[in-house]
C-alpha positions in Angstrom: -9.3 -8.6 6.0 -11.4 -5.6 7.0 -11.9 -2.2 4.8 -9.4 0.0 6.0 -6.6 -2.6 5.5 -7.8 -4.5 2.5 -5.2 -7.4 2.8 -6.4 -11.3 3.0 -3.6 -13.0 4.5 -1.5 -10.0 6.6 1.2 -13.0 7.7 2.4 -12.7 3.8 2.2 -9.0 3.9 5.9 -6.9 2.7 7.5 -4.6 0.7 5.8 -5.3 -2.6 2.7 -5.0 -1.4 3.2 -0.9 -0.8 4.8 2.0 -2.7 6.5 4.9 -1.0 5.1 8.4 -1.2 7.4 10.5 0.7 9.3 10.4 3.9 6.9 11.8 7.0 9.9 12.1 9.3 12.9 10.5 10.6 14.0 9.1 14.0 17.4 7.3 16.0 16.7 4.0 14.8 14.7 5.1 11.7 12.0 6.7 8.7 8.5 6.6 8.3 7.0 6.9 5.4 3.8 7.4 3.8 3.0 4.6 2.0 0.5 3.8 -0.8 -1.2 -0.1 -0.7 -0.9 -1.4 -4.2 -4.1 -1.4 -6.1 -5.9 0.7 -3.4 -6.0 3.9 -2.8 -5.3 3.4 0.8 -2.7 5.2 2.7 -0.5 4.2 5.7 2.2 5.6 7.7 5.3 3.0 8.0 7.7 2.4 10.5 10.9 1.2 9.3 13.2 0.6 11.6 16.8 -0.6 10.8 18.1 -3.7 12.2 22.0 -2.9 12.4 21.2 0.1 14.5 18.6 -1.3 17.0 21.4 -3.7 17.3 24.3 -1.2 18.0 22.1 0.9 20.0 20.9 -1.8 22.1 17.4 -1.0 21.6 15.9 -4.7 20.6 14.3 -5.1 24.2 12.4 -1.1 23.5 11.4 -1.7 19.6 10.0 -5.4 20.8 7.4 -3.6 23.5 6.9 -0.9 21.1 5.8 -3.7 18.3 3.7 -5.5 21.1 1.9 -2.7 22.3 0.6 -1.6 19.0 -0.2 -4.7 18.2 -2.5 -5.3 21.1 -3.6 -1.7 21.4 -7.3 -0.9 20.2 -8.8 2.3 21.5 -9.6 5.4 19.1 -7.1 7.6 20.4 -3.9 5.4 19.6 -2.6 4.6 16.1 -3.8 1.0 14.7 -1.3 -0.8 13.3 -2.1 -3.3 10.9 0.5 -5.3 10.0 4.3 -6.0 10.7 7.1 -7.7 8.6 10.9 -7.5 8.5 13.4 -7.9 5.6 17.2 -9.0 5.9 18.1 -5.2 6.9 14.7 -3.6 8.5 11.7 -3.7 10.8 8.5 -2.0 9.3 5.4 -1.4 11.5 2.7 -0.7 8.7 -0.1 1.5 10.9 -2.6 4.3 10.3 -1.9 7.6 8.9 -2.4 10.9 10.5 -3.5 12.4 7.7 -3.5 16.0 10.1 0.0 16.1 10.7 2.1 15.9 14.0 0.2 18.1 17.4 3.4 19.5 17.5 3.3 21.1 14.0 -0.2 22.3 14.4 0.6 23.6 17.7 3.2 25.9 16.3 0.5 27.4 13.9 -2.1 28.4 16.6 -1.9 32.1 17.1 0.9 32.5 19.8 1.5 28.9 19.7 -0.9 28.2 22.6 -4.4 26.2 22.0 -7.1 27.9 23.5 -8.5 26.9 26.7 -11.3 24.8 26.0 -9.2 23.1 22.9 -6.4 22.4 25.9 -9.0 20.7 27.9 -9.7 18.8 25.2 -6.9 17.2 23.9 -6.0 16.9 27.5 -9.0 14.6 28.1 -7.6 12.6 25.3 -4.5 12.2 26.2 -5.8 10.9 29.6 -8.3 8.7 28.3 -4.9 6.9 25.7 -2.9 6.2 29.2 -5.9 5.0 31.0 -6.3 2.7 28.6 -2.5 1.4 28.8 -2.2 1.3 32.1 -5.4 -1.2 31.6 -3.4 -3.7 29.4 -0.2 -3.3 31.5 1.7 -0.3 29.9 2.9 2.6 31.4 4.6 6.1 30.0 6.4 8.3 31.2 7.6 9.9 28.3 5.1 11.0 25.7 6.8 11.9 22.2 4.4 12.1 19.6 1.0 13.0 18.8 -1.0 12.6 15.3 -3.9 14.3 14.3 -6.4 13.0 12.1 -10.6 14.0 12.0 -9.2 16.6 14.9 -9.0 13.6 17.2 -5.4 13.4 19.1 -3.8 9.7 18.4 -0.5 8.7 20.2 1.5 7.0 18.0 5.2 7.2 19.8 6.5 6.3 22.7 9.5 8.2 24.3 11.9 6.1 25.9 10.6 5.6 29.3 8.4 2.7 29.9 7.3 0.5 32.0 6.1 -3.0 31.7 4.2 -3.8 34.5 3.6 -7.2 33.7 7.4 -7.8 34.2 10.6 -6.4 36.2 11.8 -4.2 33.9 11.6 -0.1 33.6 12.8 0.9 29.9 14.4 4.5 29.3 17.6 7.1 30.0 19.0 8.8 32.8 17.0 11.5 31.9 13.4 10.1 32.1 14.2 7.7 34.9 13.1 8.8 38.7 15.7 9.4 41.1 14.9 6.1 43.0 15.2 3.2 41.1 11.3 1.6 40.2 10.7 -2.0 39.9 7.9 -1.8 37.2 5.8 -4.9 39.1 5.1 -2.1 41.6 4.7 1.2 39.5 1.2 2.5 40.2 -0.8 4.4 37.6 0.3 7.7 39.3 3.3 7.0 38.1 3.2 8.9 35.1 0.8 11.8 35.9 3.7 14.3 35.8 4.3 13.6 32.0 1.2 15.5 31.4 2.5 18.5 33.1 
């Protein structure tokens, strides 16, 4: 139970427990939507993902690590999530809201669609300071999607479809994120992704 996700007992938490506001965006495997917790007026962005098409699209192993890295991840420049929970047909990842929108969509807005310098250096820092981080717990990107911003702080909040597990042998993504030589991600050094920032 804490403030910001005023919920006693999160292993019970589901669909009842929020109401749908409106649909933030949609991806391959699914929606999220900003949600309203019931008898608060606390908002949350949720993940739901659908079952039949992680299935057909073989993505299980991906959504798993996605799950498990937001559920260790604690650092103020990467999206909380609070709570998970899955019905016959769906996934949902219940995390924090970025209440500014998508970087992407601000981006577009800034006069000639560029940030100036110092706000580039900026964001930059923060971007740096997120993979630092999951390279610390064992995580590394090399595909950044998506960006949130809330209280003009970045917050990384999806993953693109090229990561590494360095805790295991395994490299997740596509032909078109993966290096030309094939990467065992037990030896994938935090260099490794410096190029996605680029």
């Amino acid at each position: 139970y804490s403030e910001v996700f005023p919920v006693r007992d999160t292993a019970v938490v589901g669909p009842k427990h929020f109401q749908k506001l409106k649909l933030l965006g949609r991806g391959g495997i699914g929606k999220v939507y900003l949600v309203l917790l019931r008898g608060t007026d606390r908002l949350y962005a949720m993940k739901q993902l659908t079952k039949e098409d992680i299935f057909s699209r073989n993505k299980i192993q991906r959504v798993m690590t996605e799950r498990e890295i937001l559920a260790t991840a604690s650092h103020p420049f990467i999206v909380t999530m609070y709570a998970s929970f899955q019905t016959t047909h769906r996934l949902c990842f219940v995390m924090e809201y970025c209440a500014g929108g998508e970087f992407f969509r601000v981006l577009q807005r800034q006069p000639q669609k560029r940030l100036r310098e110092d706000a580039a250096r900026f964001y930059a820092a923060e971007v740096v300071l997120a993979l630092e981080y999951l390279h610390h717990i064992g995580f590394i990107y090399r595909d950044l999607v998506r960006f949130g911003i809330t209280g003009g702080h970045l917050l990384f909040w999806e993953r693109g479809e090229g990561l590494a597990d360095s805790r295991a042998d395994a490299f997740f993504g596509t032909a078109d994120s993966a290096v030309a030589e094939h990467v065992r991600a037990s030896r994938v050094r935090r260099a490794f992704c410096v190029p996605c920032l680029f």
